[in-house]
C-alpha positions as a Markdown table, in Angstrom:
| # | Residue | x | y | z |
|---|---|---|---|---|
| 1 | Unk | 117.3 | 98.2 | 158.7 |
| 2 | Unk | 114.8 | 99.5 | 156.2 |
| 3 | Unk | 113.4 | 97.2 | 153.4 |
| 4 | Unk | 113.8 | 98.9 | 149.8 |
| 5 | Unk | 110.5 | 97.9 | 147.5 |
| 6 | Unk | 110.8 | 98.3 | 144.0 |
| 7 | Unk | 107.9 | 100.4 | 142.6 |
| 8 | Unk | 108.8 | 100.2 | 138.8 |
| 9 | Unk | 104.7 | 98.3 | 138.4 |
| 10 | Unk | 103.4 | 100.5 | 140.2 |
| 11 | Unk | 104.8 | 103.6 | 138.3 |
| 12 | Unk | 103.9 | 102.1 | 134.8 |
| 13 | Unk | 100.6 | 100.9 | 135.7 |
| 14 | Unk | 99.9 | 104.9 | 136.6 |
| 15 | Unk | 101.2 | 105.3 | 133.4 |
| 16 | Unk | 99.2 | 103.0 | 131.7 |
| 17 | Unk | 96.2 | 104.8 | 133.6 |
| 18 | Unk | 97.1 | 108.3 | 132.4 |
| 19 | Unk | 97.1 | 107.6 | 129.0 |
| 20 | Unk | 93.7 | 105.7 | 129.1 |
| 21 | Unk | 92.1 | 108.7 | 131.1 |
| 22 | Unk | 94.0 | 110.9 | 128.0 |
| 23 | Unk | 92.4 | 109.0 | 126.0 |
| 24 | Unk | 95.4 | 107.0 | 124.0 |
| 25 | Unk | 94.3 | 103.9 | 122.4 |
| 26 | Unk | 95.6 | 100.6 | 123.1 |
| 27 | Unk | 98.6 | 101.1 | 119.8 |
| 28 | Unk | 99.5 | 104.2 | 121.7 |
| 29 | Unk | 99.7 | 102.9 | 125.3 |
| 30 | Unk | 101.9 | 99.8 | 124.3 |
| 31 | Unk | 104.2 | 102.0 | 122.2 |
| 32 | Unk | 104.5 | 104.1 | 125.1 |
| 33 | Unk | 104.9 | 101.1 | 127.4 |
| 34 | Unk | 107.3 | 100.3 | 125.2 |
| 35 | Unk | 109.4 | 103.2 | 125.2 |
| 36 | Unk | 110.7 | 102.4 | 129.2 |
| 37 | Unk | 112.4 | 99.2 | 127.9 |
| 38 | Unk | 113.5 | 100.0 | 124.3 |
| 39 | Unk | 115.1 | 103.5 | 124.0 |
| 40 | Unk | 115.3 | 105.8 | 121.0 |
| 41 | Unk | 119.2 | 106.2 | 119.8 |
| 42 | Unk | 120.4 | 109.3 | 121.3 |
| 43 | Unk | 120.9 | 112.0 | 118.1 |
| 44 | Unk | 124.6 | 112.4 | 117.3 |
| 45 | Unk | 126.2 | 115.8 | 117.7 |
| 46 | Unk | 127.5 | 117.7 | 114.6 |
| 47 | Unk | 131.1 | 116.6 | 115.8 |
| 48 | Unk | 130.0 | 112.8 | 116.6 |
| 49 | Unk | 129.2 | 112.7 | 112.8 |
| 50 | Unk | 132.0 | 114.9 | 111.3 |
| 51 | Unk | 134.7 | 112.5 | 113.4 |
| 52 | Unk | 133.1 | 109.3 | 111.9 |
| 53 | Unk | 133.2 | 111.0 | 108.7 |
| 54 | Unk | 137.1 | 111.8 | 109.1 |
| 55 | Unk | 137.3 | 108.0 | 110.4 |
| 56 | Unk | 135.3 | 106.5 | 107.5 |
| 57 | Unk | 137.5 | 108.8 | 105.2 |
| 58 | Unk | 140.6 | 107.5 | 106.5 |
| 59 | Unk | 139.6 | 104.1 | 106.5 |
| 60 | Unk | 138.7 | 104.2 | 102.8 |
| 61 | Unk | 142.1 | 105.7 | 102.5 |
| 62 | Unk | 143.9 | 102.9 | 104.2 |
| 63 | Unk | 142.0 | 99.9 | 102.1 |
| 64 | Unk | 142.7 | 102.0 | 98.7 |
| 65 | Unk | 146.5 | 101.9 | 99.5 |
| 66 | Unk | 145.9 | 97.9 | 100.2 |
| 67 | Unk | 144.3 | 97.4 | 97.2 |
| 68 | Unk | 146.9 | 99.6 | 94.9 |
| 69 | Unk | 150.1 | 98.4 | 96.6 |
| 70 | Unk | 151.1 | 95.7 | 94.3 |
| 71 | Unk | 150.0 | 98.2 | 91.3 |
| 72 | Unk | 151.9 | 100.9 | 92.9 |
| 73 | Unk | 155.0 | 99.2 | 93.9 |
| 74 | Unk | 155.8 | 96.0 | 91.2 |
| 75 | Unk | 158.0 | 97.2 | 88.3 |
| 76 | Unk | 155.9 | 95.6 | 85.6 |
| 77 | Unk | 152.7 | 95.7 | 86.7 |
| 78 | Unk | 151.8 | 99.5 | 85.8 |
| 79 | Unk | 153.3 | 102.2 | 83.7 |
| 80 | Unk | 154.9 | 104.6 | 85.5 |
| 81 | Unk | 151.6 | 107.1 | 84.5 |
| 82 | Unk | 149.8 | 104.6 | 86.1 |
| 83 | Unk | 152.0 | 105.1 | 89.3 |
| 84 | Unk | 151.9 | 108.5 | 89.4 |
| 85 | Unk | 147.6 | 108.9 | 88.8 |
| 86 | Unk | 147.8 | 106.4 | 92.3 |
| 87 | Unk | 149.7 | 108.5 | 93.5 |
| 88 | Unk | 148.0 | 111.6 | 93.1 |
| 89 | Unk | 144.6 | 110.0 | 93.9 |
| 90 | Unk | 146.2 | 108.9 | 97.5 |
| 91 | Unk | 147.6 | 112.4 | 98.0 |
| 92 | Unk | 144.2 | 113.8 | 97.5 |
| 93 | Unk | 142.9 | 111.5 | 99.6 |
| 94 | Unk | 145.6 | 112.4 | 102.9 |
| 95 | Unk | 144.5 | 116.4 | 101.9 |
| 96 | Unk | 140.8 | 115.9 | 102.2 |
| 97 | Unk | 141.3 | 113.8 | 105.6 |
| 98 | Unk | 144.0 | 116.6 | 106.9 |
| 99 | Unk | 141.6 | 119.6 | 106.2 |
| 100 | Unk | 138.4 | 117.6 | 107.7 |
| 101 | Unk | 140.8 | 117.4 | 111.1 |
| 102 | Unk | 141.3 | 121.0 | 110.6 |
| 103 | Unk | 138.0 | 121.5 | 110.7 |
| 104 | Unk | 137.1 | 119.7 | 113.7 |
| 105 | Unk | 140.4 | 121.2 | 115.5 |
| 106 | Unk | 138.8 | 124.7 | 114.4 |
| 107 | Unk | 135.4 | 123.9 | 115.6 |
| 108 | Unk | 136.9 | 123.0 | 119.0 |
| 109 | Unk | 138.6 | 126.7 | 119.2 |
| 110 | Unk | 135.8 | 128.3 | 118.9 |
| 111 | Unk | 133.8 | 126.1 | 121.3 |
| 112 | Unk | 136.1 | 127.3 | 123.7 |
| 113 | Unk | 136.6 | 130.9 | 122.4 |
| 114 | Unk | 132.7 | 130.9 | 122.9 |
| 115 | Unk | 132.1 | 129.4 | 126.5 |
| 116 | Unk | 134.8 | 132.2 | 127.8 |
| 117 | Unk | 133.1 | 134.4 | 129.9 |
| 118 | Unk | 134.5 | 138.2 | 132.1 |
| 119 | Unk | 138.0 | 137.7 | 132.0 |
| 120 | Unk | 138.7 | 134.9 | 130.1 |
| 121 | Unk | 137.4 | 132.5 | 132.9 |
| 122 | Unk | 135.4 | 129.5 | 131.7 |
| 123 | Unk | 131.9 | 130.4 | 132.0 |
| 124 | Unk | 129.0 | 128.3 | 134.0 |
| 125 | Unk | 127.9 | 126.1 | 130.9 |
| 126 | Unk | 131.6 | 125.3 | 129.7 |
| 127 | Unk | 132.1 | 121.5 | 130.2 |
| 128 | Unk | 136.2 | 120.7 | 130.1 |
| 129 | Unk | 135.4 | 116.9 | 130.1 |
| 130 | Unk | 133.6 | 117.2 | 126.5 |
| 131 | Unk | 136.3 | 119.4 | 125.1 |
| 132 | Unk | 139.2 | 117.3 | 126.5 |
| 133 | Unk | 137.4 | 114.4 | 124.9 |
| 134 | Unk | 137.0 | 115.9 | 121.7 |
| 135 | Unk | 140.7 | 116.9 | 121.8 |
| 136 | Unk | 141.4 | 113.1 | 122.3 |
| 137 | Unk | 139.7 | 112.3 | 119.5 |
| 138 | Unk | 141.2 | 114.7 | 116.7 |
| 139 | Unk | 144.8 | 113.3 | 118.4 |
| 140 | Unk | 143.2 | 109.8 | 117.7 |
| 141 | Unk | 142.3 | 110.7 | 114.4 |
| 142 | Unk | 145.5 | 112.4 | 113.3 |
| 143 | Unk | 147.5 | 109.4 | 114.8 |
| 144 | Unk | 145.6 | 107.1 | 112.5 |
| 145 | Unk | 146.3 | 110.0 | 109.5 |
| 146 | Unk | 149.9 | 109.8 | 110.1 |
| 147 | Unk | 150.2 | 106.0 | 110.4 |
| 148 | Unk | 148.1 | 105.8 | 106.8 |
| 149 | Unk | 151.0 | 108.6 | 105.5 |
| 150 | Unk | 153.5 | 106.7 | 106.8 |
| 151 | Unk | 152.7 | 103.4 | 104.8 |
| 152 | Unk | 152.6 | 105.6 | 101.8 |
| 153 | Unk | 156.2 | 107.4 | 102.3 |
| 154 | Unk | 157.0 | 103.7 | 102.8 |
| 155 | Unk | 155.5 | 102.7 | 99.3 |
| 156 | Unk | 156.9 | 105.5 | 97.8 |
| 157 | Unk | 160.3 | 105.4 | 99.1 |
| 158 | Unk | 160.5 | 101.5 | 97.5 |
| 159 | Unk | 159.1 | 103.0 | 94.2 |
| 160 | Unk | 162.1 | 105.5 | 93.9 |
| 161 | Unk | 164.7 | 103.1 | 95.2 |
| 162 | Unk | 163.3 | 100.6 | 92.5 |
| 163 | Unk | 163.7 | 103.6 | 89.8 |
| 164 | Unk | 167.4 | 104.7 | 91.7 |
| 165 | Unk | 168.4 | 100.6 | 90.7 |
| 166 | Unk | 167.5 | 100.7 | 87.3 |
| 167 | Unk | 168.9 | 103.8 | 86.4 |
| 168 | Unk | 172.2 | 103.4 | 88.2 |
| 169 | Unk | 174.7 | 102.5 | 85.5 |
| 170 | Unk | 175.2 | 99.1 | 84.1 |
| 171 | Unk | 179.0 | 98.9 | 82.8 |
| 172 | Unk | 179.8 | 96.3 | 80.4 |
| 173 | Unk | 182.7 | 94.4 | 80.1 |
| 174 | Unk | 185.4 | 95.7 | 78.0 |
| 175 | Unk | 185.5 | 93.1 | 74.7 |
| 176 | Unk | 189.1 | 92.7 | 74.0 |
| 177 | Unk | 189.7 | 92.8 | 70.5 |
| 178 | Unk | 192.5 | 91.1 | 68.9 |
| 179 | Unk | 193.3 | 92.7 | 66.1 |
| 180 | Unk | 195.9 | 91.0 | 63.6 |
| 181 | Unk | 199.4 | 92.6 | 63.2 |
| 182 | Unk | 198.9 | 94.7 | 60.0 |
| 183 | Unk | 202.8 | 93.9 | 59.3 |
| 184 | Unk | 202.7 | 90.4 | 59.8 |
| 185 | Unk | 199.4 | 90.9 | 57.2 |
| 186 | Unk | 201.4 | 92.6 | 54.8 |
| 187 | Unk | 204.4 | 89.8 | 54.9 |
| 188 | Unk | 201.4 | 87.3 | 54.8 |
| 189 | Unk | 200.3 | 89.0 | 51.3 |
| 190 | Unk | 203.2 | 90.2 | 50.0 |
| 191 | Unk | 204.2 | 86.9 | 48.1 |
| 192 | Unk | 200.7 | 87.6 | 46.4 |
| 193 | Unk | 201.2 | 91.0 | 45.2 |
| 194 | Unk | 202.7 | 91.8 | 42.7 |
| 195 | Unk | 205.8 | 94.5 | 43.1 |
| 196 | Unk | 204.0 | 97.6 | 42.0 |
| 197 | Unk | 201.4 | 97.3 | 45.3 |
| 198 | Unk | 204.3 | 97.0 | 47.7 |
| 199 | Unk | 204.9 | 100.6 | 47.7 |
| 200 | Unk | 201.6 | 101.8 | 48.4 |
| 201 | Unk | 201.3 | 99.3 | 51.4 |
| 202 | Unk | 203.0 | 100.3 | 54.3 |
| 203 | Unk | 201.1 | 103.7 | 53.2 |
| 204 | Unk | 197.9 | 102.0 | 53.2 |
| 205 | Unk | 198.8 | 100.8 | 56.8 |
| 206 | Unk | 199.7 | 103.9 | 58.3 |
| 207 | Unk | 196.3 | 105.4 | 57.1 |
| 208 | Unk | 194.7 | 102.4 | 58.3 |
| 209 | Unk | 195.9 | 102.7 | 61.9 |
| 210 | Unk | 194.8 | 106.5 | 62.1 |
| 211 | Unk | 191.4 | 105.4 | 61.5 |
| 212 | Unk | 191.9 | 102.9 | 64.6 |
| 213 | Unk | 192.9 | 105.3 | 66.8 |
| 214 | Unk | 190.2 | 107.7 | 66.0 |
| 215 | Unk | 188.1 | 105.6 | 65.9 |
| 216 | Unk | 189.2 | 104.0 | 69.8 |
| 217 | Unk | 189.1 | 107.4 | 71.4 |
| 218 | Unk | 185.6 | 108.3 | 69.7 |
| 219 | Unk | 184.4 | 105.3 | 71.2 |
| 220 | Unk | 186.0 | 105.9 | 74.6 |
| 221 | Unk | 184.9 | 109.7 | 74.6 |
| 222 | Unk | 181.2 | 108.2 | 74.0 |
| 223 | Unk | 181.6 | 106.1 | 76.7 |
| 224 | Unk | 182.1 | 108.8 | 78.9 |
| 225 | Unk | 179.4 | 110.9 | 77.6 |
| 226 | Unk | 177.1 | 107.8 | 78.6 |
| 227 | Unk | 178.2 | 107.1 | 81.7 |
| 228 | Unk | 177.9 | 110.9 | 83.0 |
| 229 | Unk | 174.6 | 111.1 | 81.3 |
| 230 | Unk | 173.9 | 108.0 | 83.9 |
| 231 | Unk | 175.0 | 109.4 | 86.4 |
| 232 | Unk | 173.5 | 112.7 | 85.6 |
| 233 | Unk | 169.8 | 110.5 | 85.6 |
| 234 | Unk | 170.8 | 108.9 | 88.8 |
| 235 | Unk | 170.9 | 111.9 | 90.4 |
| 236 | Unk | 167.8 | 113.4 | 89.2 |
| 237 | Unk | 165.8 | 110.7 | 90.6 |
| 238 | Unk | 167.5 | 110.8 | 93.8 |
| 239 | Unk | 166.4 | 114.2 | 94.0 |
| 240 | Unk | 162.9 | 113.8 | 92.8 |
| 241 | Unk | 162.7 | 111.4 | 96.0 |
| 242 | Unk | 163.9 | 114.1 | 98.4 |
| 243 | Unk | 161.5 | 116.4 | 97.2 |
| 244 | Unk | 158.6 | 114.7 | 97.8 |
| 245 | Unk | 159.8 | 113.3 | 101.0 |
| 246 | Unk | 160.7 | 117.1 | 102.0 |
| 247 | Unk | 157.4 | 118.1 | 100.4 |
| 248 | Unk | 155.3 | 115.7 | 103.2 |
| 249 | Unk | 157.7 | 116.9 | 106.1 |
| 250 | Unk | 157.2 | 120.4 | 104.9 |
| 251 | Unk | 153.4 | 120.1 | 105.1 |
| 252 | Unk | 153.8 | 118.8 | 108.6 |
| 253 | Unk | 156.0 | 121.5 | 109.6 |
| 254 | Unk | 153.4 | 123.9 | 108.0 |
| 255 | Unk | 150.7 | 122.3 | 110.6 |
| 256 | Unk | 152.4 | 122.8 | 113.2 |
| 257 | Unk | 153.8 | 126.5 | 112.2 |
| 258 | Unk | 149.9 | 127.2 | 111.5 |
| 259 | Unk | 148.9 | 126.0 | 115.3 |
| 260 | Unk | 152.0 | 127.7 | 117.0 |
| 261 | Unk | 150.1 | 130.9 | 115.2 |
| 262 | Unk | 146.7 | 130.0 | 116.6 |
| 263 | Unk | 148.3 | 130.1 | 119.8 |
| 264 | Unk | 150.0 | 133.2 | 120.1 |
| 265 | Unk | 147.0 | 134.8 | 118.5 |
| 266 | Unk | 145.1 | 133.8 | 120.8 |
| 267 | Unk | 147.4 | 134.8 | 123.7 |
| 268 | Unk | 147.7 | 138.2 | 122.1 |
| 269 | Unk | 143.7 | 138.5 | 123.0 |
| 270 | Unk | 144.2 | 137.8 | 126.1 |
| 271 | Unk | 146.8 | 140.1 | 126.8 |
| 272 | Unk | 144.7 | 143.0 | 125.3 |
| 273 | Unk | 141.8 | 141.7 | 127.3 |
| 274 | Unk | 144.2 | 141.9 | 130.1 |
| 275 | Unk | 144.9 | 145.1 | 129.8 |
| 276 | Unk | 141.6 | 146.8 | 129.4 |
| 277 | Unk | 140.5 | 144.9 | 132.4 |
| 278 | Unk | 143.9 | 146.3 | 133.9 |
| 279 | Unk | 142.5 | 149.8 | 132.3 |
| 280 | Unk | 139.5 | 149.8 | 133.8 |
| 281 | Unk | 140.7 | 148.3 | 137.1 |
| 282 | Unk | 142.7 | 151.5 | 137.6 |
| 283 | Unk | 139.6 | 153.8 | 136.4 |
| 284 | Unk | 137.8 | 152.1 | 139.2 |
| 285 | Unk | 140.1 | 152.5 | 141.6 |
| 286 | Unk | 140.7 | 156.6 | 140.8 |
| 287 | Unk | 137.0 | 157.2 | 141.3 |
| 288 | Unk | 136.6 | 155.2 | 144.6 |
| 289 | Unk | 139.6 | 157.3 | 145.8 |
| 290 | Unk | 137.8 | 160.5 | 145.0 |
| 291 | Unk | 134.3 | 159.6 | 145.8 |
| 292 | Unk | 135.9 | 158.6 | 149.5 |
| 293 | Unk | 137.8 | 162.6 | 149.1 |
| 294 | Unk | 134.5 | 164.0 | 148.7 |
| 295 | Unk | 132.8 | 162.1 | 151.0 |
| 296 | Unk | 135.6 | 162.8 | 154.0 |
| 297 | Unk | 135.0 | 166.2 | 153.2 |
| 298 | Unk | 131.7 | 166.9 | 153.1 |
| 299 | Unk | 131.6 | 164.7 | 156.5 |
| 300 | Unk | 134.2 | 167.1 | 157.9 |
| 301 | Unk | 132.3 | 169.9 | 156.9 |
| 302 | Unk | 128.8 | 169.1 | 158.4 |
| 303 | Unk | 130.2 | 168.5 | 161.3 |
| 304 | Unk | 132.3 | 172.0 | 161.2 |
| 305 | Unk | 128.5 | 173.1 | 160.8 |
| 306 | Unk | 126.8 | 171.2 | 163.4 |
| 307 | Unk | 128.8 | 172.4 | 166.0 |
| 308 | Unk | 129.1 | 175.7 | 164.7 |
| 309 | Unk | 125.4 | 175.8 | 164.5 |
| 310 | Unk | 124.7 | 174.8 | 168.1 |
């Protein structure tokens, strides 16, 4: 068996050589001696920095939520103006981290559309291990982007639930008033008055009781009035919640409508490039078929000549 030597010495001390007979001072040599043991950082690629970007970005995102969640979600800790400028600010931030996905989604179509050579087929410098690993990481980051949204529908569902409890309607206990017996009233004061007033009392009674009963069924037509009005505000903020609940599902739905687009634009071009390939495929194959006619026939007729001419 054959003994392996390891020439690493010998290899920098003809380095070390070559820069002396260059004529590299001794600063230079050692930096360049140092250079085989302590490598420069490789340069990140335009991607590389873009998906740390998005990452950073969503990040941020995620401790912003952490810091604002008390704020966001107590009853008396903010206004409700307060609520709604986090909530704004937090909306802004999942738009900016969805369109810098988009971005790097779009950049990896046209990576692709660009390495596609005759036909559609991948072409000698297309690489499928980068672009499946650049596809991982948009999934990765879009999987962290939806985790981050779903904390905040969380937040947000427990703010309108909060706002749903106050507002639902809070009866109060019908007070039973006793009222006294207006004729036990007037036999109570009728040994006090004096015979002209007991005429005019059972009139001032009757009078007396209309205004009761008016006054009952104003009070029980208000009640009404208040409690549909509660209901009425109940329902509103149920439906305020909806909406922005459909709104994020909507957006997500949009996301996906807009790729499913991508796609079948993209498989339109390649049928048309299908075709024309198919076009010219059948051009080809028409002139081969009359270059071999013309061929076959002016073989037949030379040798109609040659043994006509001998």
């Amino acid at each position: 068996m054959s003994r392996f030597r390891d020439r690493t010495e010998d290899f920098k001390d003809s380095v070390r050589k070559s820069a002396v007979s260059i004529g590299y001072n001794e600063s230079k040599v050692a930096s360049t001696m140092a250079s085989f043991i302590i490598h420069k950082p490789k340069e990140r690629s335009p991607f590389t920095k873009a998906a740390f970007k998005t990452l950073d970005s969503i990040k941020e995102l995620e401790q912003f939520m952490l810091k604002h969640r008390k704020d966001y979600v107590d009853l008396h800790r903010t206004t409700e103006q307060e609520k709604d400028s986090i909530e704004q600010e937090i909306t802004a931030f999942i738009k900016a981290c969805k369109e810098q996905i988009d971005i790097l989604k779009n950049s990896i179509r046209n990576e692709e559309a660009n390495s596609k050579g005759w036909l559609g087929l991948p072409a000698d410098n297309f690489n499928a291990d980068t672009i499946a690993h650049k596809h991982g990481v948009v999934l990765i980051l879009s999987e962290k982007l939806h985790s981050v949204t779903a904390q905040f529908d969380q937040l947000r569902a427990t703010r309108f639930q909060d706002i749903i409890n106050r507002a639902m309607p809070r009866r109060k206990p019908k007070r039973i008033i006793k009222e006294a017996n207006p004729i036990n009233t007037t036999l109570a004061n009728s040994e006090s008055t004096e015979p002209g007033e007991i005429q005019a009392q059972p009139r001032r009674v009757q009078q007396q009781q209309l205004l009761d009963d008016e006054t009952q069924a104003l009070q029980v037509e208000l009640s009404n009035l208040l409690d549909g009005a509660r209901q009425t505000e109940t329902k509103m903020v149920e439906m305020s919640a909806l909406n922005h609940l459909m709104a994020t599902h909507v957006l997500q739905q949009a996301q996906q409508i807009e790729f499913l687009y991508d796609q079948a634009v993209e498989a339109t071009k390649n049928v048309e490039l299908g075709n024309k390939e198919l076009s010219q495929a059948i051009q080809r194959n028409s002139s081969s078929r009359t270059f071999l006619l013309l061929f076959f026939f002016v073989l037949t007729f030379s040798v109609l000549f040659l043994d006509w001419y001998s």
